[in-house]
NUDOMAR-998652 format. One record per residue: x negated, y, z of N, C-alpha, C in turn; residue in one letter. Coordinates in steps of 0.001 Angstrom, whole numbers, plus 524288, in hexadecimal, padded with zeros to 5 digits. Atoms other than C-alpha are relative to their C-alpha. Example, Ala and Ser with C-alpha at 12.3 -4.5 7.8 and 13.67 -1.06 7.14 Angstrom:
7FC867FB5A800007CFF47EE6C81E787FC7C804B080000A 803347FB5A7FFC47CA9A7FBDC81BE48030280442802DAS 
! end
This chain:
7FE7C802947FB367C848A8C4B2A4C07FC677FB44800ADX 802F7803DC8001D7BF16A83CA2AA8D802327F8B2801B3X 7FE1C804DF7FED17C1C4A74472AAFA802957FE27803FDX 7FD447FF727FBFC7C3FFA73AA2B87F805218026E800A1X 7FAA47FDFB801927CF5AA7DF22B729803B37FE417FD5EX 7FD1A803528047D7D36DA77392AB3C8054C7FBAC8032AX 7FE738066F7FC917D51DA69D82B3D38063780195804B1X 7FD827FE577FBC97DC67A71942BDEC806CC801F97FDBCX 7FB777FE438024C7E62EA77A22B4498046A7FC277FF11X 7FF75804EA800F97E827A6B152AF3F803A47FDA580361X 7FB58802FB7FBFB7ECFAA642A2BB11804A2803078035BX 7FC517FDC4800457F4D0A70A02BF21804EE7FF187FD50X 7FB387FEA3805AC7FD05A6F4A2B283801ED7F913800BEX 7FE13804C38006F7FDC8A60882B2ED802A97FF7F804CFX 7FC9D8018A7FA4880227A60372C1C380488804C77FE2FX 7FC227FD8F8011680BDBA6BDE2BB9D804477FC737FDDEX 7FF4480396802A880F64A62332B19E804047FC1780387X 7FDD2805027FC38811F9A571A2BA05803728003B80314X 7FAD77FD507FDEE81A70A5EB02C31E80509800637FCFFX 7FA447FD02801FB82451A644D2BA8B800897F9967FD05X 7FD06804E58002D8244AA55E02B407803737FC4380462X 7FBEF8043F7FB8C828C2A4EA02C24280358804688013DX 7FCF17FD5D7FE3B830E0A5B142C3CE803357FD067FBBAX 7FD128007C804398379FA59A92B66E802867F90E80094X 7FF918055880161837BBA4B562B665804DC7FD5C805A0X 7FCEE800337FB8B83EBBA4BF22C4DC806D2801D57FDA5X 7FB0F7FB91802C9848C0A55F12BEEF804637FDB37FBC8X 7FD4D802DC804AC84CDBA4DA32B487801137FAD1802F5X 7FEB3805DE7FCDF84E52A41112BCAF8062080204801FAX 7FAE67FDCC7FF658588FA49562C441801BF7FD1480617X 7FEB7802AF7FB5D85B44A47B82D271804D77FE5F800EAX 7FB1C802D37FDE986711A3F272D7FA80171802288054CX 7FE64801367FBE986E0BA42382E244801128058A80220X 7FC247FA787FE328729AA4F532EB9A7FCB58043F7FEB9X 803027FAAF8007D863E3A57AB2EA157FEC37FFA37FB3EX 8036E8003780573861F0A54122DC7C7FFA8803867FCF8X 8007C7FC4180165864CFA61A82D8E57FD6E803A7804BBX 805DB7FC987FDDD85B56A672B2E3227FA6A7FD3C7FF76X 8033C8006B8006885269A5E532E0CD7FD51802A87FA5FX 8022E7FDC080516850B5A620B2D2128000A805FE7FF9EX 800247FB1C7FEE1852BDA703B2D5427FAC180304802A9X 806C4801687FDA0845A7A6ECC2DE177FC708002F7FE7AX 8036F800A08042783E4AA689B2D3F280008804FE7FCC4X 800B07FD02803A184233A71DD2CA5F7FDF8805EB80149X 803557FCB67FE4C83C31A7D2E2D3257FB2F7FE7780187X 806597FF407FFA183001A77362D5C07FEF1800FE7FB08X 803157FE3E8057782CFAA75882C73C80089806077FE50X 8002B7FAF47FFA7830EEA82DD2C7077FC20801DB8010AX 801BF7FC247FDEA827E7A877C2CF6A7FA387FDE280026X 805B5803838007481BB2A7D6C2CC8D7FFAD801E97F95DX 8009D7FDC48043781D9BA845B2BD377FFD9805B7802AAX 8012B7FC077FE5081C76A90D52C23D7FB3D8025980345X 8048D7FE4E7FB6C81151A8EA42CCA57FAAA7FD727FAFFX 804098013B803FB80A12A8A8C2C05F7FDDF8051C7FCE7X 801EF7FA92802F680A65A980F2BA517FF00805178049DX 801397FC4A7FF0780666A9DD42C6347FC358036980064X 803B47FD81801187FEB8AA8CD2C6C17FD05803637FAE9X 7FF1A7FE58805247FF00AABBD2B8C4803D98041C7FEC8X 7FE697FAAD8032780203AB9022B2117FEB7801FE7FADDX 8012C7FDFA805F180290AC0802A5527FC10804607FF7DX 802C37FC387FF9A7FA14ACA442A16B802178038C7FA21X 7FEAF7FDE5805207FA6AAD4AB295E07F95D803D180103X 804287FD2D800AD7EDF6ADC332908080207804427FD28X 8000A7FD16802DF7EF4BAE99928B0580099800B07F878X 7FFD280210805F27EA8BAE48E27EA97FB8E7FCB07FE8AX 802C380509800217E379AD99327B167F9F97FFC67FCECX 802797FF40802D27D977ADDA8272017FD548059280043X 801B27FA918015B7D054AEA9F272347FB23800587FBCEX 8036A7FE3C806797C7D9AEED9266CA7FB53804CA80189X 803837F9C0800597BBDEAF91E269E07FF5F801D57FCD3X 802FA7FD428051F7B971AFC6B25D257FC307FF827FE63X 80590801BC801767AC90AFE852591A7FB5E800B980413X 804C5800977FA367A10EAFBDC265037FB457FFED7FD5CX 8064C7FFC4801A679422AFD6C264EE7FE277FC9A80224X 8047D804EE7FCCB78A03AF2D1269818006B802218059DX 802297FE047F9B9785ADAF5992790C804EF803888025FX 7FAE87FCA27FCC67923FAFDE727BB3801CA7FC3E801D9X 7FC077FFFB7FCEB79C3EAFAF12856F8045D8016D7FE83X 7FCC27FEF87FFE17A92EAF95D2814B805107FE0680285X 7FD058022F7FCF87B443AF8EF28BB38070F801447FDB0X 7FA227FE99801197C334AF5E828AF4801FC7FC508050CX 7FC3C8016B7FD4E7CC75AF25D29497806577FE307FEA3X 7FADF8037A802A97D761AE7912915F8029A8026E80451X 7FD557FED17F9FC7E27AAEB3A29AFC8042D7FBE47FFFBX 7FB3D804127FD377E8EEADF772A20880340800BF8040CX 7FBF17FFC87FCBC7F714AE00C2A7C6800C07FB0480099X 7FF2B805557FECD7FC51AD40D2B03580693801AC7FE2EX 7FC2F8026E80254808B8AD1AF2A9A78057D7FD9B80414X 7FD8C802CA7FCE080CB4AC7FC2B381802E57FFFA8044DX 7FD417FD8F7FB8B81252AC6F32BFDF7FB847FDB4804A2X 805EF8014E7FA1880428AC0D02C8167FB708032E7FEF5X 805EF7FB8F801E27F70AAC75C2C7757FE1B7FD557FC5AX 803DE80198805AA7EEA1AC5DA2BBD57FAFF80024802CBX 805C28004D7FE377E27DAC0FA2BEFE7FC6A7FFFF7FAEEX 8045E7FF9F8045C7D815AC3CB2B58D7FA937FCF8800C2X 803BA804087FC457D028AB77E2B8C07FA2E8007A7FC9FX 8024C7FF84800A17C6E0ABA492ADD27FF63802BA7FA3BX 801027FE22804AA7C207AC1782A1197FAD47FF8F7FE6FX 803CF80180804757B8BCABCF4296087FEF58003A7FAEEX 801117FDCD805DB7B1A3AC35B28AC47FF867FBEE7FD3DX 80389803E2804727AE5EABB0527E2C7F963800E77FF96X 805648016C8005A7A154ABF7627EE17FC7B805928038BX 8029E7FC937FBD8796D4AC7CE2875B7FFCB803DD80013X 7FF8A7FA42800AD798C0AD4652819A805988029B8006DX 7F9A2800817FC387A630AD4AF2886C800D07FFB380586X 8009E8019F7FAF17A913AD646295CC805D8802E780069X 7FB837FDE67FE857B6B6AD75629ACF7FDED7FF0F8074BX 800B97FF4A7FBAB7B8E0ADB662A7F7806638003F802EEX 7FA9E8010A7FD1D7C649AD6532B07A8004D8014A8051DX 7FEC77FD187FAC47CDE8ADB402B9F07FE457FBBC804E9X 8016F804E77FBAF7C924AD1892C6838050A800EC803A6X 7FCE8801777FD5E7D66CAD5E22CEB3804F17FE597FC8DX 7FA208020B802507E361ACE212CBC38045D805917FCE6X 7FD7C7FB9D802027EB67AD7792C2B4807A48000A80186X 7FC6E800517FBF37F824AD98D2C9CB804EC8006A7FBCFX 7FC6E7FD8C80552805B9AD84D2C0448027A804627FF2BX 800697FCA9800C38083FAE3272B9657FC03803E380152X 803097FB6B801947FC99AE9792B9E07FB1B7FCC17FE0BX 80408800D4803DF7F05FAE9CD2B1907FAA48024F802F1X 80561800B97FE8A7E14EAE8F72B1D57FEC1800DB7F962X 80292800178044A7D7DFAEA4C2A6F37FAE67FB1C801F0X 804F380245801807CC3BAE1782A2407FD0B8015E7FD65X 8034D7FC328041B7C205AE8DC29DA87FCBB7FE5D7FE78X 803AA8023F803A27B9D3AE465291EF7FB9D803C37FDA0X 8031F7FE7A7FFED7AD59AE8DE290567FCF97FD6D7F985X 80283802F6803637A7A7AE595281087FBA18020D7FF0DX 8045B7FE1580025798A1AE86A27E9D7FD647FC667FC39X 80328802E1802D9794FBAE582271007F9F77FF9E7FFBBX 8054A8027C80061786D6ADED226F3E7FEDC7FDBF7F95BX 80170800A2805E677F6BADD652626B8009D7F9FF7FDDFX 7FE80804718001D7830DAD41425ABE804887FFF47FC61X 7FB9A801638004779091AD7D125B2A8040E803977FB6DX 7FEA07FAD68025A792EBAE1F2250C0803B47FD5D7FC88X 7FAA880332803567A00EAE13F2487A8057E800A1804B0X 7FB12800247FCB97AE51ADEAB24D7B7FE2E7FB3C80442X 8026E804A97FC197AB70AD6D625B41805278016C8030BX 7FBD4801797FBF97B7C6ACFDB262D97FE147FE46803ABX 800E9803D07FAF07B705ACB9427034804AF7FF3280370X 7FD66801277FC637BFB1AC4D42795C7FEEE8012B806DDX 80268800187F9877C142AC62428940806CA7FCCF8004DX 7FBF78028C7FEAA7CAA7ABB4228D6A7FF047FF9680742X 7FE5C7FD6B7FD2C7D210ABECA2989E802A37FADE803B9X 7FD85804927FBA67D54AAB2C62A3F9802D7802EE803B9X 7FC157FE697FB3C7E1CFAB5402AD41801987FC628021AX 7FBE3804F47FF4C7EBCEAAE652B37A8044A801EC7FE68X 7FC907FF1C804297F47CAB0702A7C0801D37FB177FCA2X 7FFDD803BC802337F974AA66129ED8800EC801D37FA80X 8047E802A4800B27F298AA4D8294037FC0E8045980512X 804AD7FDEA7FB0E7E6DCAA7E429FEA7FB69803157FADCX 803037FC5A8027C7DF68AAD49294B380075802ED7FAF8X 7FE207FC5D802A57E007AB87C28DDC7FBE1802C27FBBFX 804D07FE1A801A87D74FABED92832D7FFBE806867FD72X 7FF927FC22801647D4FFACB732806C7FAB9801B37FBC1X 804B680180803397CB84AD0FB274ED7FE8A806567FE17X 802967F8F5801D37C1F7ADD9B272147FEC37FEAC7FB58X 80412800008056C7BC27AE1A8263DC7FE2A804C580199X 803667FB828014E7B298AEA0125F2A7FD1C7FF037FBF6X 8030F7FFF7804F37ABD6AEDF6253907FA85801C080184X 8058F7FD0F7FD0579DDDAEEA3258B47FBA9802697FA60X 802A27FBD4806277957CAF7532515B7FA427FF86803E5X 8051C8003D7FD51786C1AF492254F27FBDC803C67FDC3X 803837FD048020E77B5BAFC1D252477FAAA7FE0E7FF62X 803ED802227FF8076CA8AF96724E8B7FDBC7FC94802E2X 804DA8013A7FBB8765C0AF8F525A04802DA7FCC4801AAX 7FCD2804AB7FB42771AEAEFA4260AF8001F7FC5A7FD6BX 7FE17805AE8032A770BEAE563257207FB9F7FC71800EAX 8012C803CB7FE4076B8CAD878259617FCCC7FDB67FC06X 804128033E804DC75F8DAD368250A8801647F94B80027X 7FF9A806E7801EA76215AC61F24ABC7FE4A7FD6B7FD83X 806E18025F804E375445AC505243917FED07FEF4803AAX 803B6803987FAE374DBBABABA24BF77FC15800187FD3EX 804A37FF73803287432BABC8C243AF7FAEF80421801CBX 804107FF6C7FD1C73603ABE0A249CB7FF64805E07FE24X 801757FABD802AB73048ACD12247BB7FB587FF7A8002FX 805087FF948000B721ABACE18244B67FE53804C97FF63X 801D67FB878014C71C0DADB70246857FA8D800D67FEF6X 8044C7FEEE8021670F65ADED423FFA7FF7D8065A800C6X 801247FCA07FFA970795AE9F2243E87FAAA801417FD49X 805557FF2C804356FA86AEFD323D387FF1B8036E80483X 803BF7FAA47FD016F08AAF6E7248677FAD97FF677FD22X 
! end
């Protein structure tokens, strides 16, 4: 979240804050006199409804399953899986954004609002590169308007490389000598 946003959250929550304190602080004083039970009846529906307009827009989500495994990959292949996200909730799921841990990862999100009760996939695309041979984890964290807003989901693979795909790591000059 960038600073700006930050700042913004910030004084959201503190002007939340501050509210439900001169609500509360009203409430407990305690009105005198014939409306003093509509007046606190009043109050006690705005704060109602100023805690509530704070969580709006926010929904749950659920993933299939959180974790997929390819097995064993080869260098330069293409290997695809599809997480499958249901909205949970009762507003649309917005899938505001998805992000690999690193470049040989590419998830791909739904771009329309996911409607509740029904589901979408995000399809992850992993394409090991030399280098990477062995058990290799990667993350793709998953931004909504969910609470927690981010979510992480995580591929393996046992990459199995071959000769020709491997990555020289002799920096060491070559001198070829010929005899004509």
């Amino acid at each position: 979240m960038c600073l700006f946003c930050t700042r913004i959250q910030i004084n959201q929550d503190m002007k939340k804050s501050l509210f439900l304190f001169a609500a509360t602080a009203l409430l407990a004083c305690g009105e005198q006199g014939d409306n003093g039970g509509e007046i606190k009846s009043k109050l006690e529906q705005d704060v109602s409804q100023e805690v509530e307009a704070g969580d709006e827009g926010l929904t749950t989500l659920a993933f299939d399953k959180m974790e997929h495994d390819f097995g064993d990959a080869r260098i330069g292949q293409d290997y695809t899986y599809k997480f499958k996200v249901t909205n949970t909730g009762k507003k649309p799921l917005i899938i505001e954004d998805a992000k690999a841990s690193c470049g040989c990862t590419v998830p791909d999100k739904p771009e329309n609002p996911i409607q509740p009760g029904q589901s979408d996939d995000i399809v992850v695309t992993f394409t090991p590169k030399p280098g990477q041979d062995g058990i290799t984890t990667k993350t793709i964290t998953v931004t909504a308007n969910t609470d927690p807003k981010m979510t992480t989901l995580t591929i393996k693979a046992n990459v199995k490389g071959d000769g020709a795909a491997k990555i020289s790591t002799d920096n060491t000059p070559k001198i070829t000598l010929s005899t004509q």
